[in-house]
C-alpha positions in Angstrom: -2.5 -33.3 -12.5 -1.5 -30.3 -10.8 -5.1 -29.1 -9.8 -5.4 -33.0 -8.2 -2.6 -32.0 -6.5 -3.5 -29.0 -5.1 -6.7 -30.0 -3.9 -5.0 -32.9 -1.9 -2.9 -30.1 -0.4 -5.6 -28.2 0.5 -7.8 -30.8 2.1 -5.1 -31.8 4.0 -5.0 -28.9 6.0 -1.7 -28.0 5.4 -0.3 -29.5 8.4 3.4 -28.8 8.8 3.0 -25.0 8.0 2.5 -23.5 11.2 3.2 -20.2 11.0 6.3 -18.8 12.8 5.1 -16.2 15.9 5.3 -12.9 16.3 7.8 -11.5 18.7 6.1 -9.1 21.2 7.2 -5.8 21.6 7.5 -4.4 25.0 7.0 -0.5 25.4 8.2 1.5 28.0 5.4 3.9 28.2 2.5 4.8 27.3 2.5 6.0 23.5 1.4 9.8 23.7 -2.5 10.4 22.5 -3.1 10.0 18.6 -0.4 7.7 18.0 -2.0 4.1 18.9 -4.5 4.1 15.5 -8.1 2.8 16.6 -8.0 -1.2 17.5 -4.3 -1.4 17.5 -2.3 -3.3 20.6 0.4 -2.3 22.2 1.7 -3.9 25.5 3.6 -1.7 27.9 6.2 -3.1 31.2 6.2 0.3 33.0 6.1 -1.3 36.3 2.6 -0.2 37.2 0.8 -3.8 37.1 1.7 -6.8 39.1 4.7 -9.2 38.8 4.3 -11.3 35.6 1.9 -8.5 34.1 2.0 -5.8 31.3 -0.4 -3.2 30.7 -2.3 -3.5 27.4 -3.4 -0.7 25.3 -6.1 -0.7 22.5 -5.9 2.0 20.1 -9.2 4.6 20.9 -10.5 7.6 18.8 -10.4 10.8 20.4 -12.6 12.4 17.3 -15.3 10.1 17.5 -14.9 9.4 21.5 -13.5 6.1 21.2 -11.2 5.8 24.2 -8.3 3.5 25.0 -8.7 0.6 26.6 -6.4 0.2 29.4 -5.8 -3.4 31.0 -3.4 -5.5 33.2 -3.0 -8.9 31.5 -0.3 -12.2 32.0 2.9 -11.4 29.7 2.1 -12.6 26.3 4.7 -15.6 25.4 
């Protein structure tokens, strides 16, 4: 009975559990080299991108020459 259950639960796409968002974190600089890991995301309001903006960083790799990616984007909600 319980595996019937289950299923049901499963196929139904488990509407109702949405799950709850992240809160954004908001830097206030750039975080110094080595400490963003590779792929990582941090968003930074140091004034330096246009009203309504943040800059975006992407975690590089200096050792294998990997750099950050640096980027201007709408405030994430």
């Amino acid at each position: 009975m319980l595996a019937l259950w289950c299923g049901a639960f499963l196929m139904s796409g488990c509407s109702g559990f949405a799950p709850a968002p992240i809160p954004v974190t908001y830097l206030s600089q750039d975080p110094p080299p080595g400490r963003l890991p590779l792929g990582e995301t941090a968003y930074v309001d140091d004034g330096r991108c246009p009203p309504g903006q943040v800059k975006r960083l992407i975690g590089g790799d200096a050792k294998h020459n990997v750099p950050r990616k640096v980027e201007c984007v709408a405030r994430p909600q």
